[in-house]
N, C-alpha and C positions, 0 to 999 in steps of 0.2 A: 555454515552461516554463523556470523557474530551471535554470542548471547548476550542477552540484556546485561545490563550493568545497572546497580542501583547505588546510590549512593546517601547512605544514611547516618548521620551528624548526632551527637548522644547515643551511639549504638550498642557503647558497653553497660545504657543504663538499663531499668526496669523494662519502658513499655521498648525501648531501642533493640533490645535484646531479641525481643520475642519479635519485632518485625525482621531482623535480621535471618532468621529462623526461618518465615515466615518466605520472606523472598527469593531463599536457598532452595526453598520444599517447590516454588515455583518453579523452579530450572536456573533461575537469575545467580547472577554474577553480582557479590556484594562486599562492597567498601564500607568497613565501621569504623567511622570517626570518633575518637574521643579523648580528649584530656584527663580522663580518669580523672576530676575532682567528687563527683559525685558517683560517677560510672566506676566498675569494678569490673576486671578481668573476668573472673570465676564467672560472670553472666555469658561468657561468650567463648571460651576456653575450649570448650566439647565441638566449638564449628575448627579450630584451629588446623585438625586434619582434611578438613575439605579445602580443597584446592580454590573453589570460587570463593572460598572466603579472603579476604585480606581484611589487616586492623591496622588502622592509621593514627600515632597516637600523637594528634593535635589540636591545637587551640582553635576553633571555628572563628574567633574575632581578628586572626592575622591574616595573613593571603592565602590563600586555600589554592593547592594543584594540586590534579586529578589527570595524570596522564592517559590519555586516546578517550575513548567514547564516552561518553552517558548517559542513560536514558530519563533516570529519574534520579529527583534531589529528593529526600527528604527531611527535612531538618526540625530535631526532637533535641538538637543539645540544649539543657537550661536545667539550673538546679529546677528542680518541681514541688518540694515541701516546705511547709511554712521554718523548719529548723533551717534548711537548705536557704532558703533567700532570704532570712533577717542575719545569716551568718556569713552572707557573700552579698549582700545588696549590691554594690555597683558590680561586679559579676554578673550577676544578673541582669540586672540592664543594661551592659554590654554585650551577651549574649544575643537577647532580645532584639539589639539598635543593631551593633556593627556584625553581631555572628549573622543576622538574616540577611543583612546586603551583602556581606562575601557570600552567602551560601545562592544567596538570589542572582549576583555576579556572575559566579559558577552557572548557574542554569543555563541563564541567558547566554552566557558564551557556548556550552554545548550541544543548546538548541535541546534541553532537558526540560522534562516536565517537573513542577517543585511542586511539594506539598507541606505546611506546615504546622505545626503541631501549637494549635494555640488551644485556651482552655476553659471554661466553664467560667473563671474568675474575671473574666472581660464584663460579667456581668453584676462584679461586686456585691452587696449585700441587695438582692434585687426588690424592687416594688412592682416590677411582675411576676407573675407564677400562675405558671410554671415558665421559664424560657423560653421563648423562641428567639429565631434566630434574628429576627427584624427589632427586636430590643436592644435600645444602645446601651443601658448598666445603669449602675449608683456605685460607682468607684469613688474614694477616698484617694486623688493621688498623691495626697502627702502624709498616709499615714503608712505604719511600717510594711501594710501588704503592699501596697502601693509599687514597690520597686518590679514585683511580680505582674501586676496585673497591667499596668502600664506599659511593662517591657511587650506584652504578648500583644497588648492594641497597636502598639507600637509597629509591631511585626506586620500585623494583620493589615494595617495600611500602605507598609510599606510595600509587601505582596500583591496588594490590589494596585499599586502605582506600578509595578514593573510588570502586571496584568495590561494594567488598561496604555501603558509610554513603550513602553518595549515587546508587549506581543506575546510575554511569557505566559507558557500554560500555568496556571497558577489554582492550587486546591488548596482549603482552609477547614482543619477539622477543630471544632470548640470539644474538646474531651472532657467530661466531667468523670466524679469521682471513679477511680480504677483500681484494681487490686488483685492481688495473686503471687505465684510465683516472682522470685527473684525481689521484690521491696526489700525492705532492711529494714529489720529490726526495732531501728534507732531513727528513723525519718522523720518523725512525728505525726507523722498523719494516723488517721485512727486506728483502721485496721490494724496495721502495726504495732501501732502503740500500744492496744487492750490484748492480740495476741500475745505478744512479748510479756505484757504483764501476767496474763490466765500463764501461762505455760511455766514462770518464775514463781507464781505461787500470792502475786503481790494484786495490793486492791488495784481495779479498772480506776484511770483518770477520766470523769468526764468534767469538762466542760461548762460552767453555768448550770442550769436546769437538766439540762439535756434532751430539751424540747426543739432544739433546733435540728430541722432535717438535713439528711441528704439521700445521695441516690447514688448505690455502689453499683461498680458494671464488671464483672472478669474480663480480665484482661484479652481470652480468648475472640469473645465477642468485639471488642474493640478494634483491635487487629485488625477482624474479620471487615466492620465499616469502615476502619482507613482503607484496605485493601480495596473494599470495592467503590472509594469515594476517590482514591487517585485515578481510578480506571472510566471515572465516570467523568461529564463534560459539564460538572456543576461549577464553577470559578469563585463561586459566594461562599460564606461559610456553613456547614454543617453540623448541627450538633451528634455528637456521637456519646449514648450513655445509656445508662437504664433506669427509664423512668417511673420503676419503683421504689416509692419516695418514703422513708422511713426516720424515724427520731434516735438522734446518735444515744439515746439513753436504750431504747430496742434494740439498737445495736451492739451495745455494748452487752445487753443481755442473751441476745445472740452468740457471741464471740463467747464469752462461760457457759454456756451449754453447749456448743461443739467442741471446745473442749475439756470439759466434764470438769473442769475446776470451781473450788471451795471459795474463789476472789469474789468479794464485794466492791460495794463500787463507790466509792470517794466523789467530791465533787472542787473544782474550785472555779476560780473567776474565769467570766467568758474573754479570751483575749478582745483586741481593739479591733473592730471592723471586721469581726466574723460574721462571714454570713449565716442569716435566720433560719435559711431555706435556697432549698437547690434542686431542681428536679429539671428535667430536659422533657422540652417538648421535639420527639423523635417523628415529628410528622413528614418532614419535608426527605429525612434518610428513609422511613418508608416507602416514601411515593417515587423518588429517584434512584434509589440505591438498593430496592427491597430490601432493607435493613433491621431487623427485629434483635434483640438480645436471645441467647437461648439455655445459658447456663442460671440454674436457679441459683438463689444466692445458698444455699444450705450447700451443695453439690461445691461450688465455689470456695467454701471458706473452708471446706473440708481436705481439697485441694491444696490451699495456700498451707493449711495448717500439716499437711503431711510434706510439703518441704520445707517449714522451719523449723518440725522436730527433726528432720534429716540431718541437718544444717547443724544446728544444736547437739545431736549426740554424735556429730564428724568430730567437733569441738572448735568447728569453725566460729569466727565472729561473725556475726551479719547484720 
């Protein structure tokens, strides 16, 4: 009997990586797409000996083949950090426009089920709170997030037109904040950011006051609701996160005491149209998806932080 075949698009990146893993451990047959601009080898190196792995190293916005079957599309290619898309803006929204219509093209020629990886940022600097999913945002589309948040609505429509004209099975996961193995170092996002700094010895950046929330989710968890939000017959989108909703200043004091560092914490200006607050209303992934978080975040950052000192004393970059 044929086995599944998956096909997943940013798969040498952070969260790409771990689904790639993730779909191997199922029995599946997996295709990882990437151009390595933001993605890196070293995330996917260790599958190289298995045989159901293959790594395809292309641009998702030119014609995309995929020779014989597929079962499922997943498409996660798109820089994801705010350093990543003010330093590739139209990248990014090419990604977004033309990488989802070859990868949606693709489906629908297969007779594939597609899922796509949109994000928490559809809902811009919000004037409700906590999110749900029936919230249309407070997007800035002409301001520098803009290229990001835009690209993914952009997506997210485009997904629901080849849902509802062509027939395609179609899944939309909204991921908010995520963290864990494989990030870099240098991405900007926070986790990262304040690890990298505790661990070098230097003061934490935060941000404005640092009263603006968010809500971190390990990456494990996350997975775990895409995995069971392709397998499920929901076609709308779902938010997937953990909606314990915390102040990046708590955070950042979190992050120096797991790791036991002397770093104080600095502050400067809050960038342009950062959001105030972020937390996921996870009701609809409960009811449909049994979907709960289950990594504490202490367990989790304990985690992230014992592969970047790995990482760190190989004398890899990361």
């Amino acid at each position: 009997m044929a086995s599944t075949r998956v096909l997943i698009t940013g798969g040498a990146g952070f969260l790409g990586s771990h689904l790639c893993e993730r779909f191997l451990a199922e029995g599946n047959e997996v295709i990882c797409m990437d151009n390595l601009v933001t993605g890196d080898l070293r995330n996917v190196e260790h599958l190289f000996d298995d045989p159901r792995f293959h790594f395809a190293h292309q641009d998702v916005t030119e014609f995309i083949h995929v020779p014989g079957k597929l079962d499922y599309v997943l498409h996660f290619a798109s820089p994801a950090s705010p350093i990543d898309y003010l330093e590739l803006p139209i990248q990014t929204l090419k990604v977004g426009s033309l990488g989802t219509h070859k990868a949606l093209g693709l489906a629908h020629a297969k007779g594939a089920r597609f899922l796509i990886a949109s994000t928490s940022e559809v809902y811009g600097d919000p004037l409700v709170h906590p999110q749900k999913e029936d919230y249309w945002g407070n997007v800035n589309p002409v301001g520098p997030r803009g290229v990001y948040d835009e690209a993914k609505r952009f997506a997210e429509a485009m997904t629901m037109g080849y849902q509802r004209y062509h027939g395609v099975q179609t899944r939309i996961v909204r991921i908010f904040n995520t963290y864990g193995p494989r990030m870099r170092l240098n991405d900007g996002r926070a986790l990262p950011a304040f690890m990298g700094q505790a661990l070098r010895g230097e003061d934490l950046t935060v941000f404005g006051d640092g009263s603006q929330t968010r809500s971190f989710c390990y990456v494990d968890d996350l997975v775990e609701g895409i995995y069971r939000l392709l397998m499920s017959d929901e076609p709308l989108p779902v938010n997937i996160g953990n909606p314990h909703e915390m102040t990046i200043l708590e955070f950042a004091k979190a992050v120096i005491d797991i790791t036991g560092s002397g770093s104080k914490i600095t502050h400067r200006p809050l960038p342009e149209d950062d959001p105030k607050v972020r937390q996921p209303d996870i009701t609809k992934a409960k009811s449909i998806l049994g979907w709960t978080p289950q990594v504490e975040l202490r367990d989790g950052l304990e985690r992230t932080l014992a592969y970047f000192k790995k990482r760190i004393e190989s004398g890899e970059s990361v």
